[in-house]
Each structure stands twice: as structure tokens, then as C-alpha cells.
N, C-alpha and C positions, 0 to 999 in steps of 0.2 A: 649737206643733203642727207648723208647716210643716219648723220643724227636723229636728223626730224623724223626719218622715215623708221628711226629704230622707237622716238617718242611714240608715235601715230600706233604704231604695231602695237607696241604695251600698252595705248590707251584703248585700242580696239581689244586686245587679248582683256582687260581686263572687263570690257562692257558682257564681252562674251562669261567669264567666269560668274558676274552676276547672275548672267540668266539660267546660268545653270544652275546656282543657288533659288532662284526662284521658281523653277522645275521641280528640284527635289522636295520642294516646301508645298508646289500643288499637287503634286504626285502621292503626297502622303491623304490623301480624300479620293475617295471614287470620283464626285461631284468633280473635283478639278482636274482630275486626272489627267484629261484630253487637252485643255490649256496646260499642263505642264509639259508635257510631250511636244507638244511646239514650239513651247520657250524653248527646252534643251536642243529640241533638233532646230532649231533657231542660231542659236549660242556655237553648237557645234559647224553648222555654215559660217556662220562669221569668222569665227577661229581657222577655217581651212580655206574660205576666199584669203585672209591677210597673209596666212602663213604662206599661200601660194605667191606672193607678191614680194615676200625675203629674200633677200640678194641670194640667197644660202641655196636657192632650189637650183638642182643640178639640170637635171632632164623633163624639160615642161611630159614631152611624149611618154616617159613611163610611168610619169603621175596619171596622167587621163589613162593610158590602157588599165591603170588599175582599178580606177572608176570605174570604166565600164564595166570589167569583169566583177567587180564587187556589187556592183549596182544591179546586174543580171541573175548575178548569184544570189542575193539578197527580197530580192525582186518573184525569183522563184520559188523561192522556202517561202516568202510571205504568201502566196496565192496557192502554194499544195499544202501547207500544215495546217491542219483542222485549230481549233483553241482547244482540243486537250491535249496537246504536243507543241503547247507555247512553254513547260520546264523544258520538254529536249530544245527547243531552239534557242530558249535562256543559255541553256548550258552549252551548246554551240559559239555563242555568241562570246560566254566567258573564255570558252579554248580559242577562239579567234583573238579574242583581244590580247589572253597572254601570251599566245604563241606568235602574234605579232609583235609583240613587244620587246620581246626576245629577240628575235629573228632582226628587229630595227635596232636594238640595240648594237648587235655584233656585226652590222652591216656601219653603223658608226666607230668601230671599235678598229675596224679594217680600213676604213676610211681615212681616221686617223692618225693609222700606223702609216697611211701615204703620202699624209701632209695635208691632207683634204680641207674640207670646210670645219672639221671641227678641230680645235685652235691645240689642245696639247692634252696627252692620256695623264692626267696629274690625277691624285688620290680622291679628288670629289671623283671624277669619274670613272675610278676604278671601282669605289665604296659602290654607286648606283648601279655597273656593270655588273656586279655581284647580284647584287639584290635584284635587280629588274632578271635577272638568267634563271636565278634559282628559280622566285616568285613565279615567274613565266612559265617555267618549264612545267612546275607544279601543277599551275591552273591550265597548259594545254591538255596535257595528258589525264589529268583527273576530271575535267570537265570531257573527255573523248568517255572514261569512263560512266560516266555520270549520264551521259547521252544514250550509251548502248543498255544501261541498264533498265533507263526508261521509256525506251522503245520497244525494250524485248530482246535487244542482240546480245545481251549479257544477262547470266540470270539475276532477280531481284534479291534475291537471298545472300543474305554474306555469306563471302567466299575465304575460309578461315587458314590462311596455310600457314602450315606447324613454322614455329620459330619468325613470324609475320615480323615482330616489333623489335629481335635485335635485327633482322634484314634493315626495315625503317630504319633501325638507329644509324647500323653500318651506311647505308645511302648517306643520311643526312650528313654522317660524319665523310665522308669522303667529302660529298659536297661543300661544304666548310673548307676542310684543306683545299680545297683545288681554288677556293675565295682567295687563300692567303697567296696561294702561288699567283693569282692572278694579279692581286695589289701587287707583289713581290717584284714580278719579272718583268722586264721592258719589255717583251716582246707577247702581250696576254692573248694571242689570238687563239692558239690551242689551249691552255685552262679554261677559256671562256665557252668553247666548245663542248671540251669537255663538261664542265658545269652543268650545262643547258642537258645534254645526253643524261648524267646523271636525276637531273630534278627533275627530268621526265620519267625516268624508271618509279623514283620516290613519286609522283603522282598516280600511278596506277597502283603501287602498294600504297596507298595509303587510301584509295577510296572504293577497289574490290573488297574490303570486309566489313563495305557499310552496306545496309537491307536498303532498300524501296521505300521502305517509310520513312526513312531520314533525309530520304534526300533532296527534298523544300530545303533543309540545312544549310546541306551540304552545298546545294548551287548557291543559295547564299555566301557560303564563306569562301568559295571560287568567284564568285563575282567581286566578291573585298579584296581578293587574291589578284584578280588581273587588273585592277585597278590601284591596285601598289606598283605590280609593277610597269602601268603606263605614268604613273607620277616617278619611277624610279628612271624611265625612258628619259620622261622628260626633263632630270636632273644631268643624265648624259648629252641631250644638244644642250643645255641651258634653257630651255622654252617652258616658260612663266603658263601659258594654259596646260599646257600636258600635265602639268607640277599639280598646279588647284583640280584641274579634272578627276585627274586620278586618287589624289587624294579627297576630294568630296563621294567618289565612288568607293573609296576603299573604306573611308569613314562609316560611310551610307551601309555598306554589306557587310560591317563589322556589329553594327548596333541592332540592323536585323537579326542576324546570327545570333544574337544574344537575348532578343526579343524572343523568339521561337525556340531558341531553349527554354527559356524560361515558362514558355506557354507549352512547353511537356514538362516540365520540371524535372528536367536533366542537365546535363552538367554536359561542355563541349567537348572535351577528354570522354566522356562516358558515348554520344555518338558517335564519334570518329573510331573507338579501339573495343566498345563494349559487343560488337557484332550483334545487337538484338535481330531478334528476327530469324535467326541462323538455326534453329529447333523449334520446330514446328509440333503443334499439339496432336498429339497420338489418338486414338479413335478411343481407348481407354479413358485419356483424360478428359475427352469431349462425354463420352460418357457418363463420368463422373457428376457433371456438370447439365447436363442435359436431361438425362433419368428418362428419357419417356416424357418428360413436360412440355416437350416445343406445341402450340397448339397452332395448326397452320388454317387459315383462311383464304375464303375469294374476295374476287374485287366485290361481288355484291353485297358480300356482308360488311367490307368495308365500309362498302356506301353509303351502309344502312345508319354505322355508327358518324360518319358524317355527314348525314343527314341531319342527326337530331346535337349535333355539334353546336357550341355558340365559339368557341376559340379554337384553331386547330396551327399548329408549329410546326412546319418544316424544315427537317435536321437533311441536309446536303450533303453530299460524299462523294468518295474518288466513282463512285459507280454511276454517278449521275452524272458526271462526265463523260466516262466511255458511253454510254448511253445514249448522251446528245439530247436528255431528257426537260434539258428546259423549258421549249416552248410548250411541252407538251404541258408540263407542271405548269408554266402561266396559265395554260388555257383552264383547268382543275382549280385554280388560284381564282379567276375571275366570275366562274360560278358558282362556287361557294363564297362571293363576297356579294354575289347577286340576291345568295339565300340569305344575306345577314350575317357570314359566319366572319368575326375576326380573322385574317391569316398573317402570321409572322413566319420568318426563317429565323433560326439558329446557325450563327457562321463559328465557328470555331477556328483558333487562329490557322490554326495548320493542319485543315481537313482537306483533302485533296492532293496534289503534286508540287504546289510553290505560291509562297504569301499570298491570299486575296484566291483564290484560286476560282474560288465560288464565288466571290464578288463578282468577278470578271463574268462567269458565267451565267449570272440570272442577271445581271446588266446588260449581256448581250440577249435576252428574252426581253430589255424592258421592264424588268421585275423593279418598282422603286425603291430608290433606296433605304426611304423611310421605312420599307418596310423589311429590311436586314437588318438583325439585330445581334451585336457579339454578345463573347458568351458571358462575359460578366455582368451584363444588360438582361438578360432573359433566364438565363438561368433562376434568380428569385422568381419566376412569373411561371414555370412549370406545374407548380401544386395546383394553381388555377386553370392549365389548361388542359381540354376536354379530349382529343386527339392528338397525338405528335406521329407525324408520318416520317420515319428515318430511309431518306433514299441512297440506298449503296454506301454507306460510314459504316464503319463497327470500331475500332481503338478510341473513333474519340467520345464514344458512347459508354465504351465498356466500364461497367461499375466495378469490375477487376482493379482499375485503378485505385480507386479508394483503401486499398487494401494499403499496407505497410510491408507486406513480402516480400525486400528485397530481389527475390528468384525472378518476382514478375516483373518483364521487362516495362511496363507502363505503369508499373505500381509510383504512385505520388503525381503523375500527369493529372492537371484539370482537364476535367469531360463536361459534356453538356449531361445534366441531371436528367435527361429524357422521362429517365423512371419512374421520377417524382408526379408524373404524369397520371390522367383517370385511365389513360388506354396510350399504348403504344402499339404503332404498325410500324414489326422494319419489311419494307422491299426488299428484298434480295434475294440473289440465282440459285444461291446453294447456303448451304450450313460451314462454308468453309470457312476460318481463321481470315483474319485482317494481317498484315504484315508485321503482327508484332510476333505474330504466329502462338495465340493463346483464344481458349473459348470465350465466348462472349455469355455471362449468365442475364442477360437482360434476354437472350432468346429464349427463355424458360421460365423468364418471372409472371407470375396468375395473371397481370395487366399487358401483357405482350401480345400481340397478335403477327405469326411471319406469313408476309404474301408473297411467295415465292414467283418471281416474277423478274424479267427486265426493267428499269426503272420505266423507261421511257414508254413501254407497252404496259405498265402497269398503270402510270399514271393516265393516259387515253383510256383503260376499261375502268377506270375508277370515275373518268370525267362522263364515259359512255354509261353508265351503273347508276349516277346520279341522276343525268339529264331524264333515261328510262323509269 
């Protein structure tokens, strides 16, 4: 009987690992998005009714109390966090998963050492106790960082302390030895501890000396991070879905990471240790750059120039999230498509706080999707277009980039060609720096127009401007 019941487990464990493959295949589409999201949390119910059903479960009672407390918990962040504080609960999510990971790990570890349900501490299980403590510790702590920085409880600016990278190295290097002692010694309950204390220190050095602007990245490479080590968890029980889960997550948040580098055209060494962002541009340098040319406008005169528009592009940005400015933008959207006027968006991959960011957002307007277009897609289409309205972006705009000046931290990132435009409007509050903390000369070029404004109030006087 134990047999069949261990067959049955690993044919349902593995019906579940499909679907989670078939998740992260519709999850790659807007369009599918919501069907992906069901398969996984689908997949993930199947995998925790079976797993619930293993001779191996100790205490039915402390699994449900953890349900509920998780489920209320979970429950609450989902109904108080607006969607532009879906990266801070991303990166919640990533410090839960490896600080859980962790924590079940060396809950197995002690278990163990008692004779428990898991069978003998032999070297596969020490090799995964290593990995799953360090990986874990890494991603609860740097993802705790990563959260306060984007909410505001930590400043967004890297935070540069003298001698930062031999500290790192010394961390990491302890953390190694304290691995070895742990394979080493029959008795690993304190190295493992240790370990865990250690890879947490190395997670807050290692992600206070990254800015605001990187950290779409960065939660990225924390979500690859705790999902190493819930496959390295699940090499410690032996449990065939935790192994495929965690490794299709850590696959998943590895290729992203690599994607968004690429879509700044930086190097993953050069976010993590390069602190952009960390020098901010002096009133001098804005000077320099600015001369006297910023030509500022109203909404009416905006109106006037989309009025006699036939194409008009709008470029999305972290500002049009705090803003909340969506629906407003649909409704400006739907009367100039009443007067005839083409309207596209410009998405840029990594405008906002975390992949798709603005996807998310003018899908929660309604905004179709056919009419989101990335940036390798529209960009050629700029020369042709008559208005580009930029609501709250400036780095992924800035024609700064284009430059070759190593000093400039965005120098060699792909931007949206906004410029190439007959008129550009950017929105925005003030003249301040983007977080790469450099001018922007598109607010000075002869075809710029800044309507200093809130995104969300500007675009209601622009929709109030035309309708008048």
C-alpha cells in the first residue's frame, strides 16, 4: 500500500509540475495572463492537497493554523496594497519564500538529528542545506531591503559604505566556511544557523547600494533567488514538486534578470556594485543643459495641438502610477479616437517599478492591448507621429543615453525616440532628475513642450480643454 500511495503522489506531483509549466508559458502574454495564474494556483493546490496526504505529515493542527494565519495575512496585503505597490509585495513575497525556505529547511535539519521523518543527514542533504540557507537568507533579507526602499522606509539612493565589497567578500567568505563545517560535522545544527545569520547580513549589503531604478532587477533576481532555494528545500525532504517548482521559478527569474539587463544595456555586475543613481545632478549641471530653453505650457494649448493631431503616442511612466492616472488617460484616449485621432502607447521594458508594470496598469483602465506597443515596435513609427504625450518617465526617454560617456549612468540603454517626434508634451511635477540622477535634454529640445502638472490632473484638464 505504501507503494502505490508513493506511485499516486508522484503521478499527481507531476500533473501539478505541468501546470505550472503551462502557467509560466500563459503568463508570458497579457492576453493569458489570468488563465496562467489559475493553472499555477491550480497546480500549487494539487501539490498541497497530495502532499497533505503523505504518511510523512506530522501535525495535521499546525499545518491548518498556518493556513489560516497565512491566508489572512495574504488576504490583507491583497485588499490594502493599491497596484503601484504590487513590486513592494513582489518583493515581500520573494523574502517570505526564502526566508521560509530557510527556516523549513533547518526545521528538517533538527528533525533529523532526532531520527524524525527525514531518513539520514548524508551529503545530498548537507550540499542542499548549504545552498537552500545561504540562497534563503540572501533573498529574505535583501528582498526586506528591497521592500523598504520602495515604499519609502529606506532611502532610494544608493547607500555607498566605504570598504562595501571586501565586507561582501568577507560575508560571503565566511559563509562558504561555515558550508564546509556544515558538510564536515555530524552534528550541523549550529553552522547551519550560523550560515542562515551570515547570508542575511550579506543580503542587506549587497542590496543597500542599489538606487530605485534598478530595482525591477533586482526583485527579479530575488525571486530567482528564493526559488533556488525552495528547489534546494526540496532536495532536502526528497519532494520531486518543490525540486521542478523552485527550479522553474529560479529559471524563470534568472532569464528575466537577464532580459532587463539587457533592455538597459547594462551588465548584472554593473547594477548590483555600480551604485548609479548615488550623485545626483547639481543645479549647475541642470543648468548647463537647460540654458533658459524649457518652454512650459497649459493644458489649453495642449489641446489645441491635439486637436488638429491625426497620431498621438503615449509614453507611461513611474509617475503615472503614483498618480493613478489611468482611467483618466483612457477617458483623453477615447475622445480623441472619437475625433479621428490614431492613439498608441509606448511600453518600455523597464518603465516603472517591475516587468509589464504599465501593462498591468492601463489593462486595469481597459486600455486594449492592441493598442500597447513595445519599444522595438513603435519606436520606427515616432518620425510619423504628430504628438507624443510622456506621462511621468524621464530615464527611459532621455536622449542622454545615446551618448557613449561612460560617466553617464544610462549611457548605451535603449529609450523610446520620443524626440523624433513633431511635438512632445512631457507631464511632470517639477524639473527634477529621474533616478539615474542626470538632466534630461529632451526638456529643452525646440519640439518639447513641459506641462507641469500631476499626471492624473493633467490628463482630466486636457480631456476638460478638448471637450470645451
Amino acid at each position: 500500500m505504501p507503494e502505490l500511495q508513493a506511485e499516486w503522489i508522484d503521478l499527481f506531483y507531476l500533473v501539478a509540475a505541468v501546470l505550472f509549466i503551462l502557467a509560466l508559458k500563459d503568463m508570458s502574454h497579457p492576453r493569458t495572463a489570468v488563465r496562467g495564474n489559475l493553472l499555477g494556483s491550480s497546480g500549487m493546490l494539487l501539490a498541497i492537497i497530495v502532499t497533505l496526504t503523505d504518511h510523512r505529515i506530522i501535525s495535521f493542527e499546525v499545518i491548518i493554523a498556518g493556513v489560516v494565519v497565512g491566508a489572512l495575512i495574504g488576504a490583507f496585503m491583497a485588499y490594502r496594497a493599491p497596484l503601484t505597490a504590487m513590486p513592494q509585495v513582489v518583493a515581500v513575497f520573494n523574502g517570505f519564500g526564502g526566508g521560509a525556505s530557510a527556516l523549513a529547511v533547518g526545521a528538517a535539519l533538527e528533525e533529523a538529528l532526532k531520527g524524525g521523518f527525514v531518513e539520514a543527514v548524508d551529503f545530498q542533504f548537507t550540499i542542499a542545506a548549504v545552498a537552500s540557507g545561504l540562497i534563503g537568507g540572501v533573498s529574505m533579507t535583501g528582498s526586506a531591503i528591497a521592500f523598504g526602499k520602495l515604499q519609502g522606509l529606506v532611502t532610494e539612493r544608493p547607500i555607498l559604505l566605504p570598504g562595501r565589497h571586501f565586507l561582501n567578500a568577507t560575508l560571503f567568505t565566511v559563509c562558504v566556511a561555515l558550508g564546509v563545517w556544515l558538510i564536515a560535522d555530524s552534528d550541523p545544527s549550529l553552522p547551519f544557523w550560523l550560515l542562515v545569520a551570515f547570508a542575511a547580513a550579506l543580503g542587506i549589503m549587497l542590496v543597500i547600494p542599489i538606487g530605485g531604478a534598478d530595482m525591477p532587477v533586482v526583485i527579479s533576481l530575488l525571486n530567482a533567488y528564493s526559488g533556488l532555494a525552495a528547489a534546494g528545500h526540496g532536495w532536502v525532504l526528497n519532494n520531486s514538486v518543490l525540486i521542478i517548482a523552485g527550479s522553474l521559478v529560479g529559471a524563470a527569474g534568472f532569464i528575466l534578470t537577464a532580459l532587463m539587463s539587457q533592455a538597459m544595456n547594462r551588465s548584472l555586475p554593473n547594477i548590483m556594485f555600480a551604485g548609479v543613481g548615488a550623485e545626483v545632478a547639481s543645479d549647475e549641471d541642470s543648468d548647463d543643459v537647460y540654458a533658459g530653453r524649457v518652454k512650459s505650457a497649459s493644458a489649453d494649448e495642449v489641446a489645441m495641438l491635439l486637436d488638429g493631431a491625426r497620431r498621438v503616442v503615449v509614453a507611461p511612466g513611474y509617475g503615472l502610477a503614483v498618480a493613478q492616472a489611468q482611467y483618466a488617460i483612457h477617458d483623453l484616449m477615447d475622445l480623441l479616437e472619437e475625433r479621428g485621432v490614431e492613439v498608441e502607447f509606448a511600453i518600455h521594458p523597464v518603465a516603472g517599478r517591475m516587468p509589464g508594470h504599465m501593462n498591468v496598469l492601463l489593462a486595469e483602465a481597459d486600455i486594449p492591448y492592441e493598442q500597447l506597443r513595445e519599444m522595438d515596435e513603435i519606436n520606427p513609427t515616432f518620425r510619423q507621429t504628430d504628438v507624443v504625450l510622456v506621462f511621468g518617465a524621464n530615464d527611459v526617454v532621455n536622449p542622454m543615453a545615446r551618448e557613449a560617456d561612460p560617466s553617464i549612468p544610462i549611457a548605451g540603454m535603449p529609450i523610446l525616440d520620443v524626440d523624433q517626434a513633431r511635438t512632445v508634451v512631457i507631464v511632470k511635477r517639477s524639473m527634477s532628475p529621474g533616478f539615474a540622477g542626470i538632466p534630461n535634454p529632451l526638456f529643452a529640445a525646440d519640439n518639447t513642450l513641459m506641462l507641469f502638472a500631476d499626471a492624473r490632473v493633467a490628463a482630466n484638464e486636457l480631456t476638460a480643454a478638448l471637450r470645451g
